[in-house]
C-alpha positions in Angstrom: 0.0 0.0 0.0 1.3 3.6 -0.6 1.9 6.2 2.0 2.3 8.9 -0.4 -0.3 10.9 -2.5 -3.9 9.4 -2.9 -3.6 7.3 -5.7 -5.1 8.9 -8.5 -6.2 6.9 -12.2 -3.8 8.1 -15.1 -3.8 7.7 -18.7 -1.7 4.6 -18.3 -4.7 3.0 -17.3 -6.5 1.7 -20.2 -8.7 -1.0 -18.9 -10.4 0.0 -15.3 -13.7 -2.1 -13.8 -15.3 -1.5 -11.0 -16.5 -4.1 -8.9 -19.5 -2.1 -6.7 -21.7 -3.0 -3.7 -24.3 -1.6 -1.8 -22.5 0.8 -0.1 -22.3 3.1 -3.1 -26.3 3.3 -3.3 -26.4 4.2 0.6 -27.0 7.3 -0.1 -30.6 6.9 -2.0 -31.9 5.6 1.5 -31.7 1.9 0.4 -29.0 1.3 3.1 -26.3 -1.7 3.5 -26.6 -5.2 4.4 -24.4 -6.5 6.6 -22.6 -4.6 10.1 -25.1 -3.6 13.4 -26.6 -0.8 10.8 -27.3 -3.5 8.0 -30.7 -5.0 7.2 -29.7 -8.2 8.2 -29.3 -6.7 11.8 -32.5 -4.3 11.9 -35.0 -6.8 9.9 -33.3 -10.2 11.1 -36.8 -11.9 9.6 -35.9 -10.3 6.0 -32.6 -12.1 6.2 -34.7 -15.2 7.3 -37.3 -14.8 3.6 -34.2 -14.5 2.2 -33.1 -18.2 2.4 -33.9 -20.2 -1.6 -35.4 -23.1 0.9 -38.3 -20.8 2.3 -39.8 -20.4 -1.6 -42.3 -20.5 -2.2 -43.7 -19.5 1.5 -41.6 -16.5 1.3 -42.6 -15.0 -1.8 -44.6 -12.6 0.2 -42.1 -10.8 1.9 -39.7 -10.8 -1.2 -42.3 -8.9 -3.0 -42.7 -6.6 0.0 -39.1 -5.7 0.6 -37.8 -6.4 -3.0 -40.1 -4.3 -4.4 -39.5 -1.2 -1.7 -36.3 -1.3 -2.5 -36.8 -1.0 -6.4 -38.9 2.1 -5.5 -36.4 3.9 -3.7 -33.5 3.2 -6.1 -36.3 4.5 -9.3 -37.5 7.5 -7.3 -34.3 8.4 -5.8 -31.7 7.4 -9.2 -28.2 7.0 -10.0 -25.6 8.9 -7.2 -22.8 11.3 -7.9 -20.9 7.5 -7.6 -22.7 5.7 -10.2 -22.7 8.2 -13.1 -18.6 9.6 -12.2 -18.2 5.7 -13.5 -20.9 5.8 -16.0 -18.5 9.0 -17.4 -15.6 6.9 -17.3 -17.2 4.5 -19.3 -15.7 1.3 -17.5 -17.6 -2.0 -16.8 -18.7 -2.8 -13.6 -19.0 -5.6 -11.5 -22.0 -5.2 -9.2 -23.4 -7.3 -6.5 -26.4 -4.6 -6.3 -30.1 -5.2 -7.8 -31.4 -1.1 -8.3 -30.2 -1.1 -11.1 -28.8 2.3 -10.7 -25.5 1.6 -13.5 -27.6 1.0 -15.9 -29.3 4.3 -15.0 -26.7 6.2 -15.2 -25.7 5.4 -18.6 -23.0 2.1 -17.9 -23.2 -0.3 -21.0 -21.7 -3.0 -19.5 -22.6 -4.2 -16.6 -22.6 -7.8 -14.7 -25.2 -7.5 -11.9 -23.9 -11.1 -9.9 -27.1 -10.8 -7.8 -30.2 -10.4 -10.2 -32.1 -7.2 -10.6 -35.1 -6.2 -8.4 -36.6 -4.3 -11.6 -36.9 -7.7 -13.2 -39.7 -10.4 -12.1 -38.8 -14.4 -13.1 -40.8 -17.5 -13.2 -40.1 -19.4 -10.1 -39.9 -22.7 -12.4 -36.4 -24.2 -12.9 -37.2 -24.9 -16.5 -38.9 -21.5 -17.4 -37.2 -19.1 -18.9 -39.8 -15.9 -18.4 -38.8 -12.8 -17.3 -40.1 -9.4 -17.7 -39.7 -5.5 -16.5 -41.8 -5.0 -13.0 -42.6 -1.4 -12.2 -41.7 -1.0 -8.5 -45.1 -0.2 -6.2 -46.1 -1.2 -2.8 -47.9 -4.2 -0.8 -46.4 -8.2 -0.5 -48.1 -9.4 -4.3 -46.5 -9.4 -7.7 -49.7 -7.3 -8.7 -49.0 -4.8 -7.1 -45.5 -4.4 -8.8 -47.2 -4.7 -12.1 -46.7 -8.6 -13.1 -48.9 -11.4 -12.8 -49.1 -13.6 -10.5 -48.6 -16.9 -12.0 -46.4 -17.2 -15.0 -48.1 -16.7 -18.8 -46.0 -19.3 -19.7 -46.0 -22.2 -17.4 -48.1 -21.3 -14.5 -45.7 -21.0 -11.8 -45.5 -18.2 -9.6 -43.1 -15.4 -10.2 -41.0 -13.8 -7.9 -38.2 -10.7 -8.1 -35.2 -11.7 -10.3 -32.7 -11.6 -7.1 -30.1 -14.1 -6.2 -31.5 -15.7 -2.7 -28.9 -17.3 -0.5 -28.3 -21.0 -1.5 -28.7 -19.9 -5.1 -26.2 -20.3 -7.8 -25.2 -16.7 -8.6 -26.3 -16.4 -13.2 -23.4 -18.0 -15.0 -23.2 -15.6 -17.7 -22.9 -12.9 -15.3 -20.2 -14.8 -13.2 -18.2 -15.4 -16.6 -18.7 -11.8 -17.5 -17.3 -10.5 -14.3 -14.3 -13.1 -14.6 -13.2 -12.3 -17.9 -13.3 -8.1 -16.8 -10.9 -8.7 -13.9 -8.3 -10.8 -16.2 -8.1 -8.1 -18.3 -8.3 -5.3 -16.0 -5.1 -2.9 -15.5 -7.1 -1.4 -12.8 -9.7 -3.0 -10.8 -11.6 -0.8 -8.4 -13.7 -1.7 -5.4 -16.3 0.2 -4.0 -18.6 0.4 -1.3 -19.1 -3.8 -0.4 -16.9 -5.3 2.7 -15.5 -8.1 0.3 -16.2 -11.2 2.5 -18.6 -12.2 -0.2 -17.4 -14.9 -2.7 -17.2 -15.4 -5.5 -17.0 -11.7 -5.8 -14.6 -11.6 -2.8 -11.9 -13.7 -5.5 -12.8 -11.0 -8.1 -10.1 -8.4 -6.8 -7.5 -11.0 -6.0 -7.7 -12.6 -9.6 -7.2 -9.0 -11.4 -4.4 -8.1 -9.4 -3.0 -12.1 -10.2 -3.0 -11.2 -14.0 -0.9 -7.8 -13.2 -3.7 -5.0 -12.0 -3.4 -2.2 -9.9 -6.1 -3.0 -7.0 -7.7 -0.2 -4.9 -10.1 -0.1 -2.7 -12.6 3.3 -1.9 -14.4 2.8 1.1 -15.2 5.7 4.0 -14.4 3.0 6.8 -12.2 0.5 4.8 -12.1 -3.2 6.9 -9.3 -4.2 9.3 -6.6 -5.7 7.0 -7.5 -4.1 3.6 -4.3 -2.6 2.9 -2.7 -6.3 2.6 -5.3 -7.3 0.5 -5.2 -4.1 -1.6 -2.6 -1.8 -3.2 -4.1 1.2 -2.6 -6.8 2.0 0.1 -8.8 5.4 0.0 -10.4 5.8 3.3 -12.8 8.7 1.5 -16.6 9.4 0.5 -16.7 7.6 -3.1 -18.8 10.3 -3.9 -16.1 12.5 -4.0 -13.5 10.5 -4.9 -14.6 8.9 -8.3 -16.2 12.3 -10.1 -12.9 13.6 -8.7 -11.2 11.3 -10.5 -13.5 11.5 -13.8 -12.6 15.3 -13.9 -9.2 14.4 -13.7 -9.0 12.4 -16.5 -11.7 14.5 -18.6 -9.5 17.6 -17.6 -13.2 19.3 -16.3 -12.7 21.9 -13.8 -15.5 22.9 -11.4 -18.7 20.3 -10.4 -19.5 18.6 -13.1 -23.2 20.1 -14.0 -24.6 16.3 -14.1 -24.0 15.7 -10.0 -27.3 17.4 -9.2 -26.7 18.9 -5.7 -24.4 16.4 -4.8 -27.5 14.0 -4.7 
């Protein structure tokens, strides 16, 4: 890790990806996951729904807090964060379901855990999916899907990865393939005890990246696991950095209020 100068992105770097967790939406209200703040900690029967073995039984409460969450992310949109990296037009790596990347105007983007603006057949064999829009209440209807799937007649449910799932392959490879050829590889806002996303960072840096990790409270031990650790407000740091690079002076007129 180095002691001297925040590290700052230069030309040399060619191929940056971000790898992004839900600390870089905290800041539209939807909150973290894990840590005495989290979710996990504050709805403890959430984490409970969100166990594969519960489905059907807990399609309910998926709905209900899926679905809230979806609603905050649309009404709230993309941070100063997301579009400083949709400006920099890297890929990302994100174990978030708001969608707010895409949002902001990223093209490529592997979303590990599902989207919550998506609804799925809970069949095996089905292959439906389809746009929700994000309401209120514990029923698919009232996130503006049926029910039961058109196709085969199984429910539906949100188009997140529950735990005990298999995280989508063709995301997983996409991810894979950006951190081989990353010269860069940037982590933001997640704690990095998850795997396989946790491997993600290791695996760029194995095939001769820069690593660097921006996080406002950065985990004991990050500096041996990193190269370069910015303890600092992503939302600074990264349109800092795009204006760097873009050689624009000032606030960049598309961070709103530093929303």
């Amino acid at each position: 890790m180095s002691t001297a100068a925040p590290f700052v992105p230069g030309p040399e770097h060619r191929e940056v990806v971000f790898l992004t967790g839900s600390g870089l939406s905290a800041r539209t209200g939807l909150g973290t996951f894990r840590g005495p703040e989290g979710l996990w900690a504050l709805e403890p029967e959430t984490e409970q729904a969100m166990h594969a073995s519960l489905l059907p039984g807990s399609l309910p409460q998926l709905w209900a807090v899926w679905g809230r969450m979806a609603s905050i992310a649309l009404a709230h949109g993309p941070t100063p964060g997301h579009r400083a990296i949709a400006r920099l037009g890297a890929p990302v790596i994100t174990q978030n379901v708001d969608g707010l990347h895409r949002a902001a105007g990223s093209e490529v983007v592997a979303e590990l855990h599902g989207s919550a603006l998506h609804a799925v057949c809970l069949g095996r064999r089905c292959d439906w999916r389809a746009v929700l829009a994000p309401g209120e209440g514990s029923s698919p209807e009232g996130h503006g899907v049926p029910g039961h799937c058109p196709r085969c007649g199984e429910p539906t449910r949100p188009d997140v990865v529950l735990f005990d799932e298999q995280l989508p392959s063709a995301e997983l490879e996409l991810a894979t393939r950006l951190a081989q050829r990353a010269d860069l590889f940037v982590v933001v806002g997640t704690s990095g005890v998850v795997f396989p996303a946790a491997q993600l960072a290791p695996l760029a840096r194995e095939h001769g990246a820069t690593t660097v990790l921006v996080d406002i409270a950065p985990p004991h031990g990050s500096s041996e696991l990193f190269d370069h650790v910015l303890a600092e407000d992503a939302h600074e740091v990264l349109p800092a950095w795009e204006r760097r690079l873009h050689r624009v002076g000032g606030t960049s007129f598309l961070d709103p209020f530093g929303a």
